[in-house]
C-alpha positions as CSV (number, residue, x, y, z in Angstrom):
1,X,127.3,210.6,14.6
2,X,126.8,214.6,14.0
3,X,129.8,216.5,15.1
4,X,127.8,219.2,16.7
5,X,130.4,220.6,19.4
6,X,134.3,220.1,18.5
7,X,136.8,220.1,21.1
8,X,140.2,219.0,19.4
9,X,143.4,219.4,20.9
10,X,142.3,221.7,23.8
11,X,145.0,222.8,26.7
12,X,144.9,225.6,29.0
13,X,147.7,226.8,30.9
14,X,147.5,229.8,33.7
15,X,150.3,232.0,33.3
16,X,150.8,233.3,37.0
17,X,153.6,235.4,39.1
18,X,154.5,231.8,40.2
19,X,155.1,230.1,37.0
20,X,153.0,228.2,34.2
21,X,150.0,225.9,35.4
22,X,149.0,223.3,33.2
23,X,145.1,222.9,33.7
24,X,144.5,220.8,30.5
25,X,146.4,219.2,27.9
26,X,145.5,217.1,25.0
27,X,141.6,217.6,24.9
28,X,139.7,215.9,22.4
29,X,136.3,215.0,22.4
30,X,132.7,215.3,20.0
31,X,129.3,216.0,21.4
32,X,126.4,215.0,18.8
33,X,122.9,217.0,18.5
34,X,121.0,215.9,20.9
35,X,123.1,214.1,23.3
36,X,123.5,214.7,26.7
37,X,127.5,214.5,28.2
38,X,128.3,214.8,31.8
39,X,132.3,215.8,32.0
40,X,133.2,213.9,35.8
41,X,136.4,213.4,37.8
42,X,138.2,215.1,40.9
43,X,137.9,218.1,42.3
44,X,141.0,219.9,40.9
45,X,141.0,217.7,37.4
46,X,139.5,220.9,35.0
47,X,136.0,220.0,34.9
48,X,134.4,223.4,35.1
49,X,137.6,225.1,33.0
50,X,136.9,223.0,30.2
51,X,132.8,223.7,30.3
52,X,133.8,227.6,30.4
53,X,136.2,226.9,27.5
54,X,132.9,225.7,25.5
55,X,131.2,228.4,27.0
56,X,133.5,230.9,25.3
57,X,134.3,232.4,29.2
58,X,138.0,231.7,28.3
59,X,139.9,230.9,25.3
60,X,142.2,227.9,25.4
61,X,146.1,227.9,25.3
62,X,146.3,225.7,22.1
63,X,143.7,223.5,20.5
64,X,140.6,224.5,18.8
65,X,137.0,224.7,20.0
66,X,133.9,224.6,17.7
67,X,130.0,224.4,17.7
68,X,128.3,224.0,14.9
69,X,131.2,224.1,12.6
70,X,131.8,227.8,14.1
71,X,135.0,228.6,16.0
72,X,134.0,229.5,19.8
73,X,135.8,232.7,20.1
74,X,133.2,234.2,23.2
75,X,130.1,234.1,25.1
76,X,127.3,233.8,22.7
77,X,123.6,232.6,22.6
78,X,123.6,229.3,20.8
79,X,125.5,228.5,24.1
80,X,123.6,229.2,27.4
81,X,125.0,228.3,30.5
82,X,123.8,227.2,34.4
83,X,126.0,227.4,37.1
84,X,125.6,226.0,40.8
85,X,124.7,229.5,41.9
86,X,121.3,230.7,39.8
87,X,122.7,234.4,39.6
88,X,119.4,235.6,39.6
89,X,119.2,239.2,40.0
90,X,116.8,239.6,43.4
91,X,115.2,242.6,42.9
92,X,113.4,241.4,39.7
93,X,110.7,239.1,39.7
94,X,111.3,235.5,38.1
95,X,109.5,236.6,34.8
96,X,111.7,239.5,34.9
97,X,114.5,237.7,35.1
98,X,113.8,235.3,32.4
99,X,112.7,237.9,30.2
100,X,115.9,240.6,30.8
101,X,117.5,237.2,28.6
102,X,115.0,236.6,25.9
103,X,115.1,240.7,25.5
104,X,119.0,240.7,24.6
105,X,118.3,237.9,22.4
106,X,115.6,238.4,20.2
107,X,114.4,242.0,21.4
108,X,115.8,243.7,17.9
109,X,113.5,241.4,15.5
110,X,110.5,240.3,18.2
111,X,107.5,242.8,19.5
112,X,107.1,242.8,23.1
113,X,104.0,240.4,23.0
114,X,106.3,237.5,21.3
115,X,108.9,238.4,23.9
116,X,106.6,237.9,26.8
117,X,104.9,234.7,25.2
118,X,108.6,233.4,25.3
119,X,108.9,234.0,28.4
120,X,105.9,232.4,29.7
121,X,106.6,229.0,27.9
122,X,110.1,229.2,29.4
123,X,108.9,229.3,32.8
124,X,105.9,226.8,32.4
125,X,108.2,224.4,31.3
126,X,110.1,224.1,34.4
127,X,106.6,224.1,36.0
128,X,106.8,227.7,37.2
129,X,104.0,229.2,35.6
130,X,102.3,229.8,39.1
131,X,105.6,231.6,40.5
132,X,105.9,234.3,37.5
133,X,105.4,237.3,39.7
134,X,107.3,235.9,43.2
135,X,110.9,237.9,43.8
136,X,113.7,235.4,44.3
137,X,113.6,236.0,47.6
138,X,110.2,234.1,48.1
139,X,111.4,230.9,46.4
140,X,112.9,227.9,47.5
141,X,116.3,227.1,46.3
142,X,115.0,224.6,44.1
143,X,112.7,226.8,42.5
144,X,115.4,229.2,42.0
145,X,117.9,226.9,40.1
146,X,114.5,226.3,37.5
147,X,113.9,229.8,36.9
148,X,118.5,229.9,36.1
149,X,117.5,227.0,33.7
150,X,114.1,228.2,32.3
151,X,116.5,231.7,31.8
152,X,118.9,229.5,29.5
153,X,116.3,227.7,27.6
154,X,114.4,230.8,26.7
155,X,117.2,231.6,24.6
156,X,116.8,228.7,22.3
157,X,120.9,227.8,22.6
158,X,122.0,225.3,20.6
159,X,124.0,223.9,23.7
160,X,122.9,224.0,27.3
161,X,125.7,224.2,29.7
162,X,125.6,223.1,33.4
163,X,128.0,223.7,36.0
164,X,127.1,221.5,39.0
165,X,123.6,222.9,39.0
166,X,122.0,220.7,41.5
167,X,125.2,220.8,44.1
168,X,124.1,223.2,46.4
169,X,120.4,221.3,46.7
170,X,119.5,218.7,49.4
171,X,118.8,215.4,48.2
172,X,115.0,215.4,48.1
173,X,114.8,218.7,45.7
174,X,118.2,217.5,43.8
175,X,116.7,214.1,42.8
176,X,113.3,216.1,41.6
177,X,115.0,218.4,39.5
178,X,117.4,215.7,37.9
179,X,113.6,213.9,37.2
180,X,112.7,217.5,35.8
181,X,116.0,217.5,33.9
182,X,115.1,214.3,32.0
183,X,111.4,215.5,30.8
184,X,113.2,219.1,29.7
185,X,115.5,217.5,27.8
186,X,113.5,214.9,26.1
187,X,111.2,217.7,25.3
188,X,113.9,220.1,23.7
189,X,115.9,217.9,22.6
190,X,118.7,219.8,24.0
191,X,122.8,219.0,23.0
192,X,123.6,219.1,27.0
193,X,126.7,219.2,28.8
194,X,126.9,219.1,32.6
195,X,129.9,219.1,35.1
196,X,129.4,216.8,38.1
197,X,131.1,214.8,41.4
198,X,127.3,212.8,41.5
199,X,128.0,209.1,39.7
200,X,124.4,208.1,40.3
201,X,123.3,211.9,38.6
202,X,126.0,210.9,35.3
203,X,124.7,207.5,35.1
204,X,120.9,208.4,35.1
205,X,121.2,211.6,33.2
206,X,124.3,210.7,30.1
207,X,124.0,209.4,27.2
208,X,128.3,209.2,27.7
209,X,130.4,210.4,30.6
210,X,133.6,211.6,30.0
211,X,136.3,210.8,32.9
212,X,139.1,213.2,33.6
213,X,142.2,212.5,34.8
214,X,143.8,213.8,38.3
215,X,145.2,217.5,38.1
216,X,147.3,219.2,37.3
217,X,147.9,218.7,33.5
218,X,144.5,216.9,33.5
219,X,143.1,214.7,30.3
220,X,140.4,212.5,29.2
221,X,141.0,209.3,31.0
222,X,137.9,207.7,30.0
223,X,134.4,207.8,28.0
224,X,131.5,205.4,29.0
225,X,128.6,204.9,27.0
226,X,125.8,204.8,28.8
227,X,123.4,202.3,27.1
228,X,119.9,203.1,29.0
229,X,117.1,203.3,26.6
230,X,115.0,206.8,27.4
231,X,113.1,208.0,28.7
232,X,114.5,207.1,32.3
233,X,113.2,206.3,35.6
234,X,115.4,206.1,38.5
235,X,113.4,203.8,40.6
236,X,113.2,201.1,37.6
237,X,117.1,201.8,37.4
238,X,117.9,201.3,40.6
239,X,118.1,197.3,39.9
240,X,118.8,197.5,36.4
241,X,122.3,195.9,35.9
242,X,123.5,197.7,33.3
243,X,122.9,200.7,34.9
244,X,124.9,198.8,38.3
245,X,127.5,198.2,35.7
246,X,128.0,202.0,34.8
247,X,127.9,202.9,37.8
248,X,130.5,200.8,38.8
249,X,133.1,202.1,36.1
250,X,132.7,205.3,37.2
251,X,133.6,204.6,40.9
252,X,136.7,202.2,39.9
253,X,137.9,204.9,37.7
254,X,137.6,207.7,40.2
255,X,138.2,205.8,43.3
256,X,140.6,203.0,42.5
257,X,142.3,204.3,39.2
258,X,142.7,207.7,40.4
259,X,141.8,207.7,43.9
260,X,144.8,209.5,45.0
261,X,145.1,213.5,43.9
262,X,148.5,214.1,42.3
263,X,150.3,216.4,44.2
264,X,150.5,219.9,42.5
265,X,154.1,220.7,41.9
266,X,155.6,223.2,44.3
267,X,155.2,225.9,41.3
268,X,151.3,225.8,41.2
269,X,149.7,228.4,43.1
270,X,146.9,227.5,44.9
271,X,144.8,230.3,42.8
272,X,145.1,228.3,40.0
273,X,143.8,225.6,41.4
274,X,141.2,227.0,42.0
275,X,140.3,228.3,38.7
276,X,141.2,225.2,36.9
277,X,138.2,223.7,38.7
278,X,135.7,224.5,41.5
């Protein structure tokens, strides 16, 4: 297996006016190119710190992050990221939006013309093609979250990062986009990781799902292969029994292994709570 993304020996602690919080401690885990990891585990257990550590949005305590045998010191475009909230900016179209991306990324070497073609395919391949010209504000929330995830695959990033982006959908539109999700990444070929609380979305999405430990001073409990062949249907799946069987590690480890939050010692503020994990 390719080493693509390196996280060895990760911890993150919050220095605060209330003491030291120990988000994370003793991370270690390898993403190959091409596959697609869902990090998972209770609210409070570091999911989203440790996707923002990859991300290069903070730099980690001790331990050593790389992608593509480069050191993540920041933000940068072989990693593009998709959070719950789109962020799109509402006073520009949805092919303005994508394209204020693709123009920091490749507006130095490209003409306009090859800017705006990328663009284009960007947006037809989240199907939006037809809603180019439409303003945020004359979307549907579902719509929305494919123009945030059309906007990070413009960029070409080597890794696409997802921060619970279907969580604020209802059920109908979440399950189509996770559908969506599986042709976009079979047709990219994208190294993917995704925080989650969904079991069903790491089970039919994963190729592994990486189980975190309660808070604070959270680690990698667990890693499940997930040993669906692709590409994946979740109506076939729903019977399937190893895909029953996944499913069922997940919820022993979250609900009977760790089914109980540890209590945060008196010293952790509740701030940094917060920002170990949303």
């Amino acid at each position: 297996m390719e080493k693509f993304v390196r996280i060895e020996n990760v911890g993150q602690t919050f220095v605060t006016p209330r003491g030291s919080f120990v988000a994370l401690r003793d991370i270690d885990l390898t993403v190959a190119r091409g596959e697609f990891i869902s990090l998972i585990g209770h609210s409070g257990c570091g999911k989203s710190t440790l996707l923002n550590l990859v991300a290069g949005l903070a730099r980690p305590t001790c331990g050593v992050l790389l992608c593509a045998e480069r050191e993540i010191t920041g933000p940068g475009p072989d990693r593009a990221v998709v959070f719950q909230n789109h962020s799109l900016l509402p006073w520009l179209t949805c092919f303005q939006n994508v394209h204020l991306a693709v123009q920091r990324v490749f507006g130095a070497q490209e003409s306009k013309a090859r800017l705006a073609e990328r663009t284009r395919a960007a947006l037809d391949l989240v199907g939006l093609s037809h809603a180019q010209a439409k303003l945020p504000g004359e979307i549907s929330g579902g719509m929305k979250q494919r123009v945030g995830i059309a906007r990070a695959l413009a960029i070409e990033p080597k890794v696409l990062l997802m921060d619970e982006p279907f969580g604020a959908l209802d059920a109908l539109t979440r399950a189509h986009l996770q559908d969506e999700l599986l042709k976009i990444v079979a047709a990219t070929r994208s190294t993917v990781v995704m925080v989650t609380h969904d079991v069903d979305e790491a089970v039919l999405l994963s190729d592994r799902i990486v189980m975190l430990t309660n808070g604070p001073a959270a680690t990698i409990g667990q890693v499940l292969a997930v040993p669906l062949p692709r590409p994946r249907e979740r109506v076939a799946l729903s019977a399937d029994p190893a895909y029953l069987a996944c499913r069922a590690a997940v919820v022993d480890f979250l609900h009977r292994r760790h089914g109980h939050l540890a209590q945060a010692p008196s010293a952790a503020p509740a701030e940094a709570m917060e920002t170990a994990d949303a």
